[in-house]
N, C-alpha and C positions, 0 to 999 in steps of 0.2 A: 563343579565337576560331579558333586553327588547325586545333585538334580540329574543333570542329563543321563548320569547311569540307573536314575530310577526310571527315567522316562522309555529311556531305550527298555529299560525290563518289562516294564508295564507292557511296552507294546509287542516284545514277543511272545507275552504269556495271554494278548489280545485272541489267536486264535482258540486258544481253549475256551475264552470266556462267549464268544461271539456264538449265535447259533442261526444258521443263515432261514433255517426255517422258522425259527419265531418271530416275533413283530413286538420291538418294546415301544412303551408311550412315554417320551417324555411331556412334562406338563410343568410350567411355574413361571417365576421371574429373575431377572440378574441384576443385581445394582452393585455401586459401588460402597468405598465404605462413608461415606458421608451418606448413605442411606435416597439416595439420587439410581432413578432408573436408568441404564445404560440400553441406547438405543445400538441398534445394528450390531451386537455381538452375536459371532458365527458358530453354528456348533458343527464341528469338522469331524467324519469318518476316520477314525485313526487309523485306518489300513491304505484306504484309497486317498484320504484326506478331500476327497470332496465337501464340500458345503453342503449341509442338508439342509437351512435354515438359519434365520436371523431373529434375532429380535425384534419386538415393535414396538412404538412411543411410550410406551409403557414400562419396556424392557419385557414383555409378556413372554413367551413361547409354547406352541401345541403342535406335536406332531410326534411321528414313527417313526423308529428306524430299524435295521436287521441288524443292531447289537445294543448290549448293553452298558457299552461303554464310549462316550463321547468325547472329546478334546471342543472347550471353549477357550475362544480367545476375541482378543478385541485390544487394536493398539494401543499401548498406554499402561495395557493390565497385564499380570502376571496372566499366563495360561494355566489352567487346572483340566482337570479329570473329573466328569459327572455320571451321576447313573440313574438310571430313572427314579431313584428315592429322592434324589436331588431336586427339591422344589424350591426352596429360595436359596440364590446364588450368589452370594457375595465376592465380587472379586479383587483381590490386590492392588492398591495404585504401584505403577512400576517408575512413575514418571518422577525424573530429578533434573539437574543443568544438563548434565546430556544425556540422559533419556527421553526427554522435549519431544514430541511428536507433532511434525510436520507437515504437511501436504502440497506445499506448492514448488519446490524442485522437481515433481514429475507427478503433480495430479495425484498422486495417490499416498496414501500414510507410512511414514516412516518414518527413524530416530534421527534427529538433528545431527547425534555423534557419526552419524554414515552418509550426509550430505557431502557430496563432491564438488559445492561450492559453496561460500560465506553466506550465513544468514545470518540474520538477526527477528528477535520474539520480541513483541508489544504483549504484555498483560493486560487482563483488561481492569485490573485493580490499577493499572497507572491511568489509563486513561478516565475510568470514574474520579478520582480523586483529583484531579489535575482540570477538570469540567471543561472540556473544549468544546469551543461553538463549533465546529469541525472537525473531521480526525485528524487534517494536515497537522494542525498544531501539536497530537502525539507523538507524529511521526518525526516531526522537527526533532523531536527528544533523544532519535539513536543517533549513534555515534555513525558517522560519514552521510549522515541522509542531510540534505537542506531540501527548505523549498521557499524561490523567491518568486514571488506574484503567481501564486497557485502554481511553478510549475516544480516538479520535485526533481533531483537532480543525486547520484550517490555517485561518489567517488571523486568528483571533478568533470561527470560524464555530461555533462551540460551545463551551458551557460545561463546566461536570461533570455528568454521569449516571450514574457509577457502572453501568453495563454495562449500557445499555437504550438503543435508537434510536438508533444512530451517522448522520449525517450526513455519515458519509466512506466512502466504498465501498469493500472491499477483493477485492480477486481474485486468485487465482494464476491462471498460464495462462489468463488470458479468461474464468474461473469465479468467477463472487461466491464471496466466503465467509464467512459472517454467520450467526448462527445463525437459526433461523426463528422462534423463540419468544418474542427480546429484540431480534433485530435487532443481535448486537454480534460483534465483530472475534474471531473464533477463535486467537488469535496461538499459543500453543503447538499447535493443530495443521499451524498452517504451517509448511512449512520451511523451514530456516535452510540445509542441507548443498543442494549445486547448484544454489546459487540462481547465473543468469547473469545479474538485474540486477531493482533496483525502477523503476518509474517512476511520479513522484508529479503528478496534476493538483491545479491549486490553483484552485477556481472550480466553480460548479454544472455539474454533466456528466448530468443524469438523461436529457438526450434520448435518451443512446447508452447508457447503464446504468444508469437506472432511477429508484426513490425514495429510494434511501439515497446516491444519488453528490450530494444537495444540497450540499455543502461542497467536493466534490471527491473524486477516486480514487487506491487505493494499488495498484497491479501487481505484483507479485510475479512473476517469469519465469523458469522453472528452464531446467536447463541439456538440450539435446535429443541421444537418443542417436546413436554412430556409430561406424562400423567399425575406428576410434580407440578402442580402450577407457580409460575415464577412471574413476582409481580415488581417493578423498581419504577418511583417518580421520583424526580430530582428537580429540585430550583433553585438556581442561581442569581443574585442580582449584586451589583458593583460599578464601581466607574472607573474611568482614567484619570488619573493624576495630571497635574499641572505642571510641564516641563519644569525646567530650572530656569531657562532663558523668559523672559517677560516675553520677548517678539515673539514667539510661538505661541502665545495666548489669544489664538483669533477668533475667539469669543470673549474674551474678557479672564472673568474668573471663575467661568463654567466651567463644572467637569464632566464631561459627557458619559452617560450612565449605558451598561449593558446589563441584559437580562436575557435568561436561558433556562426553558422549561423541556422537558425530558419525560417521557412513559414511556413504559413496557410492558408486555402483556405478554407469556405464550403459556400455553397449555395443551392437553388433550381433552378431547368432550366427545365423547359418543364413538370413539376411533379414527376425529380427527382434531390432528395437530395446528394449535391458531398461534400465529402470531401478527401482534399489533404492535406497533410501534406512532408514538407523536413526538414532533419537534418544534414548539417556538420562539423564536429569536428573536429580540428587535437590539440592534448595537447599533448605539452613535456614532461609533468609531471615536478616534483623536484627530483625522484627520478634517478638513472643509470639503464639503460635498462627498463624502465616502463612507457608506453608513449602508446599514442591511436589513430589512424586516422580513421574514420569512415564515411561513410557516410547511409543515412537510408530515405526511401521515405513510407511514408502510401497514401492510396486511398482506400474512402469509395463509397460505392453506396447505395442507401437508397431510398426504394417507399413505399409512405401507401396510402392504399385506402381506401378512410374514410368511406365507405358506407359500407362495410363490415369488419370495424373494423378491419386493415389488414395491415400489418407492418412489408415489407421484405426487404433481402439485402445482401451485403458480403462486409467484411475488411479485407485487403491487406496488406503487409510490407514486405519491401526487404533490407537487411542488409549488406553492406561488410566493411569490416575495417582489418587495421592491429594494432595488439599490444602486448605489451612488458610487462612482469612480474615480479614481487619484491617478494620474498618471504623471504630471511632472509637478514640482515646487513652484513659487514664484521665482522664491532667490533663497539662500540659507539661512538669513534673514527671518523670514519668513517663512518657514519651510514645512509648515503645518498649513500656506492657504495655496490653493491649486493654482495654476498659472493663470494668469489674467483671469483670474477668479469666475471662468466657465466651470460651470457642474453640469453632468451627464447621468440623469436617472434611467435605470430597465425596468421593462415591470415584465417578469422571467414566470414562466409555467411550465412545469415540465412534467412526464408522465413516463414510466415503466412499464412493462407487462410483460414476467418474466414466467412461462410452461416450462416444465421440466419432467423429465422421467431418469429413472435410475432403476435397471432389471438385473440380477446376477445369477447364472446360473450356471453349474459346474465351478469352470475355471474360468468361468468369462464373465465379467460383468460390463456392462452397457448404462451409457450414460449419456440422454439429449437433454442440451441446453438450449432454449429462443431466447430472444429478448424481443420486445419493439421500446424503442426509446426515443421521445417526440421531446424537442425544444422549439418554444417561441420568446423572443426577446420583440419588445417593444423599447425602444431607447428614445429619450429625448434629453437632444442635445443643446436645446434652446436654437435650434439651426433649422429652420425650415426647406433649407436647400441642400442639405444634410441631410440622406437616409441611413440609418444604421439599422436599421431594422432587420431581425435575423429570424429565422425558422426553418431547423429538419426535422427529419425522422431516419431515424436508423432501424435497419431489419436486421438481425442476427442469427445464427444459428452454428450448434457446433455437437457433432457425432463423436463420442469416443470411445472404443473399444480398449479393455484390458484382461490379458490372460495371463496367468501364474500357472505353469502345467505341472500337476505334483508328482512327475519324477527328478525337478530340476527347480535349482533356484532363481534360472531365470525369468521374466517380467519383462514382459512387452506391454506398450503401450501404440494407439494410433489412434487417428482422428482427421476427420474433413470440419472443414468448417465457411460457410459464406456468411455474408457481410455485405448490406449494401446502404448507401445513404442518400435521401435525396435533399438536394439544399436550394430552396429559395430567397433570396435576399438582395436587395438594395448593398447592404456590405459589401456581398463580394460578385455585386455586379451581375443580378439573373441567375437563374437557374444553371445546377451542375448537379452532377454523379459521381459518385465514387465509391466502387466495389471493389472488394478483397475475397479472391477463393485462396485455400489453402489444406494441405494435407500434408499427416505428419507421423515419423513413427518415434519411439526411443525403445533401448532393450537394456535393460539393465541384469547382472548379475553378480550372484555372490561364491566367491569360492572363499572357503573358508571364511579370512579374514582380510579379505581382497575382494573388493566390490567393485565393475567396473560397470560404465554408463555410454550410450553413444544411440546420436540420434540424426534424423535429417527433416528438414521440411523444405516444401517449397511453395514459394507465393505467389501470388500474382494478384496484381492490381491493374485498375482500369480508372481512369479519371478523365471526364468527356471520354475525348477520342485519344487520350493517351493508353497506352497499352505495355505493362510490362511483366516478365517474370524472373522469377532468382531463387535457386535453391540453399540454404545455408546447411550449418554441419553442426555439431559440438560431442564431444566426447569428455569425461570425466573418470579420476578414480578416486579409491577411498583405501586405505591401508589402516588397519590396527597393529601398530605396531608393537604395543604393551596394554596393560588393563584400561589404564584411562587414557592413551594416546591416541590420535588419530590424525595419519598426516592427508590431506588431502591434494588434486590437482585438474585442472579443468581447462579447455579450450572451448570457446563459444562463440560462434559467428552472430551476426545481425544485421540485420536490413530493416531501412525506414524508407517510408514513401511520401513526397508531400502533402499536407493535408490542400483541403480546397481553402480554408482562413489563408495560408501559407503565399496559395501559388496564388491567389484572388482577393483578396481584400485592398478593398481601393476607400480610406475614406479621410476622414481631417477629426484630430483634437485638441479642441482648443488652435493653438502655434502652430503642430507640428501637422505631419501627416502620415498614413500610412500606407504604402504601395505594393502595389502586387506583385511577385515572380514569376512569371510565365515558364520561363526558362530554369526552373530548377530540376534538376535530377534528384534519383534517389539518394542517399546515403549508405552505404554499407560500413559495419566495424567487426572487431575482434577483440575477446577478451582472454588473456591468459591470468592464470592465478596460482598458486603455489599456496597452499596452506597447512599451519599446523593447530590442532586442539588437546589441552592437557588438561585433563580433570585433577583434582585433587583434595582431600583432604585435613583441614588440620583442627585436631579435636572436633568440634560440633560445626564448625566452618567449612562449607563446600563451595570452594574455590574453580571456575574452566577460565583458563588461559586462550584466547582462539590470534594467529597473527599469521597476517596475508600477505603474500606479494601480489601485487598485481599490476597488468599492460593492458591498457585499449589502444586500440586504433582507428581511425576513422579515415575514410575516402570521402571525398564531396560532404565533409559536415558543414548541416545548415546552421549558420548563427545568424540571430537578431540584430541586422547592424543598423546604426542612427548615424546620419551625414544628408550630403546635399544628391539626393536621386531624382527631384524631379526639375523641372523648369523655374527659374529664380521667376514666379511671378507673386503677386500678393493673391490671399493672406498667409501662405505658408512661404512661400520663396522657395519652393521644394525642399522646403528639411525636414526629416523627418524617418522612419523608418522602415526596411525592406529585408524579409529572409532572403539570403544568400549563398551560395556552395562557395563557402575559403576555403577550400583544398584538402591536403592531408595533414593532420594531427594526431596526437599522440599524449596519452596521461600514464603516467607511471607514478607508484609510488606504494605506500606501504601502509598496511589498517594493524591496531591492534585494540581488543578488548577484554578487559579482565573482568567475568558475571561472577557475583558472591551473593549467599544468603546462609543464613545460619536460627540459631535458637542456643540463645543464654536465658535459663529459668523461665521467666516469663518475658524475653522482650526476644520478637523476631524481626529478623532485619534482609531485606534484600537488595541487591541492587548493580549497578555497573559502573564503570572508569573504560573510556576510550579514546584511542590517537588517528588520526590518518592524518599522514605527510603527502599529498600529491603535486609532482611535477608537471609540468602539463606545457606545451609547445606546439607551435603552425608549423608545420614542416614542410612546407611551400607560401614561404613570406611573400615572395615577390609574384606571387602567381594575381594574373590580372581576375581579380574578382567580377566588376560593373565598372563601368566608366573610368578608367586606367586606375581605380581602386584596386589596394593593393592590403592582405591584412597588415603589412608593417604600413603603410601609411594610413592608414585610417583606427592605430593604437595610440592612446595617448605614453605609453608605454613599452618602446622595444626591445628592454632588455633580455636577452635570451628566448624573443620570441613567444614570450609564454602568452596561452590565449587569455583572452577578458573573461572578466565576469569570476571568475575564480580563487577564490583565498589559499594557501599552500599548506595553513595548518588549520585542523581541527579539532577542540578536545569537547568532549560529553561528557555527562557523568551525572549520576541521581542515586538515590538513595531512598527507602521507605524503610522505618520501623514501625513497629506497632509495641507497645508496653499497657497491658491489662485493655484500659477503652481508650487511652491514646494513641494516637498517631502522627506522625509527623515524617515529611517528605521534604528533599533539598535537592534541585538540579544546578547544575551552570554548564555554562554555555563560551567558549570560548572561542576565537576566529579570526585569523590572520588578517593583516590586511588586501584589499585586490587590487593587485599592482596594475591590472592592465585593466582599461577600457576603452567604450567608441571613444577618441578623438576629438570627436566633432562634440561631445556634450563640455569639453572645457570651453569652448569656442562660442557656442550659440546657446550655453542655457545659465544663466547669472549663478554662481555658488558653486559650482560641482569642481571647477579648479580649486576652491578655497576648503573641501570639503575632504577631497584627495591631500590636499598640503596637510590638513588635518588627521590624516589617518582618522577618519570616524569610520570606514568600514570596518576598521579592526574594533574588536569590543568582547569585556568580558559581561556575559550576563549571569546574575542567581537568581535563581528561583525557590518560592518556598510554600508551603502547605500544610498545616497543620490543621487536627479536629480532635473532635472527640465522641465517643460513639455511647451514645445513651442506654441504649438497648439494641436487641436483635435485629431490631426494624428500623430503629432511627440513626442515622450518623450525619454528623454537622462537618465540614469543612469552610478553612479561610485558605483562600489561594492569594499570593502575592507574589507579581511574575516583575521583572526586571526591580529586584528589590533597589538599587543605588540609584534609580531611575534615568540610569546612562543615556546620553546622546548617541545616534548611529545611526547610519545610512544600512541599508537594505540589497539596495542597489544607484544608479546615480540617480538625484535630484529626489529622492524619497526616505524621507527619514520615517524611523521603527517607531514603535510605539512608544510611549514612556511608562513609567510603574502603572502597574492596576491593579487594582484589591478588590476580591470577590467574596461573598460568603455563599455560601453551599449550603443543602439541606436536602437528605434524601431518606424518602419511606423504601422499606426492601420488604415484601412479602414472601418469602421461598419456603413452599408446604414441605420440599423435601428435607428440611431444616427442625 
């Protein structure tokens, strides 16, 4: 209260101080208090509140204005009062569990405590410390997220698909990134090295990003350069352990070894921003024939010119790797060697090229994003009559306009966006197209203590000569209803289109096969939610409580189903599998998580505990799917309808302290068992009835991590991931990994340090 009535005074004693006919210069830098330059902090007219200027890589600033008194601010930080004696800028971190500053609920920066639906934050201290060949494997780590065979899934919002039409979005820096031909999560070409943080939406998001955020969005946010040069290598090596069971030793008493090398690079030089990024891989894996070599280089460039508010550049990445595939067991027995012991190597290259500009001016700032994103897969299958051969290119592009008019709390946001993909391949049978236009608006606002949100888009897609459009909705609010309370509430439409893997891929593995959908429609859903968040409290311990309800529902969802679709002839007999529309469904149930961190004398600790219970059911069992298939006849499981592929309870939960140069980190991992799945795999794949008898879906995992940190620059890490080295299936006829022990070792050069 005393702030704001100093603020308000300040600014009605603004016009004495103001003189419209002088000209002040301000001149200096702004950092934080880690002594770190703060890039884009605005220096705002305190009358008109217009923007006069930002900062640059530097955090620098030069310019004029007609007063001598400024208002800086920049999300995260306290705002202050400067005057032109003010040359170095120090500003306040404002940021705590709910002061978290976020960007991906509407594109633009605000406090996690005023989101209108569930998020959850990845640090980018768990993910260094935890050394993932991937980012999926951090993601695995919150509470309600899985991801089975690269595809990610939160809430219960999807099944297995096996790498075709993800229903969860993913982006780095504000860029989808999903291949254009399946529609699925590129995780090895993301990066893992400066990432500055994830942020995961849980709930349909396609008004603000499209067809594939039905389920929700994963953010990926690297880290931005600046006249602090920030330099981190990191090397990992380790191996798999040796089951428990002997039959899974199908090597003997090898242990198959992984290794993971990591740089980073960004800086400014001469007034431009570089970042470099390397990634090399080569993992055995645990499993026969399934194994990764890769390697992957990013290069950014980055200029802003602070005097006209002006913020350009382009990002790079070049990908080649070779690797090996797992798709079914022999028998459970066995269940480390692939079926009839076919292996299927890709030799994968892929390339980005991502321009960009970012202009603000007044109330309005503008923001184009491209991308071009090129894959080629070379696959051999040992099948000469066999092509799997895959190759496109996606074109991208997306306009977004945002204005904040300063007589009003309200905030609009809108945006067009195209999309177009061309795919040649043997896979999915010759050449196809498939383009996505799209525009969008949302308007958010704040009264008082009452923030309301609502938005609309509409899409349209084209695939060949298919042709469709659909407009969706969402609306949200935010209430504070005491100091650290905040109840929330959201509706959110979405719509999914099939990709061309989906509706086209025609090919054989190994046994089985996989066939095309010609005939699939779109999908549409809805998501309601209900939430509340409670900060609190006790002594040096800062405790947020967040607990959600929430409903999806789906019309025509696509699930992955395995049975008999094509012609009983040899070598497949038609089994095998086909995406399909089972009707209408429905997941309901309930998320909660409690985030803690604190500081006793010297040992700081933070970390999270989470639940979600989801119910989840076909609400049109009997509706003819293919071939008098029906989802209750083609479940091995019908009780209550509920769909496959999905466990009913989930728990999370991790931990990191640090005490002087120790450190030490503890996750687990907890997982109901999945009551329902295809039918046809107790039938025709040896083990997977024996596997279900055994509840190995269900399974508790820990994980654990500890090092110790030598100096400024050096810190060691031992990762040990399924410490009891548990047996468990994944999904059917593919069992998890067993324990792996890694050691870690990483240089950090940070000049702002």
């Amino acid at each position: 209260m005393l702030k704001r009535l100093f603020l308000q005074g300040m600014l009605m004693v603004f016009p004495f101080w103001g003189h419209s006919q002088m000209v002040f210069k301000f001149i200096g830098v702004v950092k934080n208090s880690s002594n770190e330059s703060i890039v884009g902090a605005q220096f705002v007219h305190p009358q008109s509140l217009r923007v006069l200027s930002i900062t640059n890589e530097s955090g620098s600033f030069d310019f004029s204005a007609d007063t001598n008194i400024l208002i800086i601010q920049q999300m995260g930080y306290e705002n202050r009062f400067i005057s032109p004696k003010d040359q170095w800028i120090t500003l306040s971190d404002e940021s705590d569990l709910l002061n978290t500053i976020v960007v991906s609920e509407n594109k633009r920066a605000s406090q996690l405590k005023k989101a209108t639906i569930s998020m959850s934050i990845i640090s980018p201290d768990l993910i260094q410390n935890t050394a993932p060949t991937n980012v999926s494997e951090s993601i695995e780590r919150i509470n309600a997220v899985q991801v089975v065979d690269n595809q990610p899934t939160i809430r219960g919002g999807s099944g297995w698909s096996y790498g075709a039409g993800s229903r969860v979005g993913v982006l780095v820096d504000g860029v989808p990134l999903l291949s254009g031909d399946a529609g699925s999560p590129l995780w090895s070409f993301m990066p893992t090295e400066g990432v500055s943080g994830v942020e995961i939406i849980k709930g349909a998001s396609s008004v603000i990003y499209g067809s594939s955020a039905l389920n929700g969005i994963i953010h990926i946010k690297t880290r931005k350069p600046t006249t602090d040069p920030y330099t981190q290598l990191s090397l990992s090596r380790g191996f798999y352990d040796l089951p428990k069971r002997k039959s899974l030793h199908y090597q003997g008493n090898k242990r198959n070894a992984i290794s993971n090398l990591t740089a980073y690079h960004t800086g400014v030089y001469k007034g431009l921003g570089v970042t470099l990024g390397v990634n090399l891989l080569d993992d055995e894996s645990y499993k026969m024939s399934d194994y990764d070599k890769r390697g992957r280089i990013n290069l950014g460039l980055r200029k802003t010119v602070a005097k006209h508010n002006l913020v350009y550049g382009i990002n790079t990445s070049y990908q080649e790797g070779k690797s090996g595939s797992f798709l079914l067991w022999e028998s459970i027995v066995l269940g480390y060697t692939v079926s009839d012991s076919i292996t299927t190597s890709s030799l994968t290259n892929r390339i980005s090229i991502d321009p960009y500009v970012k202009w603000q001016k007044g109330q309005f700032s503008h923001t184009l994003n491209t991308r071009f994103l090129g894959i080629n897969n070379d696959v051999d299958n040992g099948d000469s009559e066999v092509d799997q051969n895959n190759k496109s290119d996606l074109y991208f592009a997306e306009y977004q306009v945002n204005f904040s008019p300063s007589t009003s709390k309200l905030n609009f946001i809108g945006g067009i966006l195209a999309s177009k993909t061309n795919s040649k391949s043997p896979l999915y049978s010759g050449y196809h197209t498939s383009e996505n236009y799209a525009s969008y608006i949302q308007l958010d606002h704040q009264w008082n203590k009452l923030k309301l949100s609502g938005g609309a888009r509409y899409e349209h897609f084209i695939l060949d000569e298919k042709d469709e459009g659909r407009p969706v909705f969402r609306a949200g609010l935010n209430y504070e209803a005491a100091k650290y309370t905040f109840i929330r509430s959201s509706f959110g439409q979405g719509y999914r289109f099939p990709s061309i893997a989906e509706s086209f891929i025609l090919t054989s593995v190994g046994p089985v096969s996989v066939f095309p959908s010609n005939n699939l429609v779109s999908e549409t859903g809805t998501n309601l939610e209900l939430g509340i968040q409670q900060g609190f409290r006790v002594k040096k311990l800062n405790l947020m409580l967040d607990v959600a309800f929430f409903q999806m529902k789906f019309e025509n969802m696509m699930e992955f189903t395995f049975g008999q679709w094509g012609p009983i002839e040899p070598p497949t007999f038609g089994i095998g599998f086909k995406t399909l529309n089972t009707g209408k469904t429905s997941v309901q149930g309930v998320e909660s998580n409690l985030l803690f961190d604190g500081k006793f004398n010297e040992l700081k600790f933070q970390g999270f505990v989470g639940y979600t219970y989801s119910k989840s059911q076909a609400l049109e069992p009997l509706k003819e799917i293919e071939q008098n298939a029906t989802y209750r006849n083609t479940s091995s499981d019908t009780t209550n309808d509920v769909l496959k592929y999905r466990p009913q309870h989930l728990i999370k939960a991790d931990l990191m302290a640090i005490y002087k140069k120790w450190h030490l980190g503890f996750g687990a991992t907890y997982q109901s068992s999945v009551q329902n799945i295809d039918g046809a795999f107790l039938v025709l794949v040896p083990g997977v009835q024996e596997s279900q008898d055994k509840n190995l879906s269900e399974h508790l995992l820990l994980n654990g991590r500890f090092g110790y940190k030598f100096s400024s620059h050096w810190d060691t890490n031992i990762i040990i991931n399924n410490i009891s080295n548990r047996e468990y299936t994944i999904r059917p006829a593919d069992l998890a990994s067993p324990r792996s022990v890694r050691f870690q070792i990483t240089y950090t050069l940070d000049k702002s340090k």
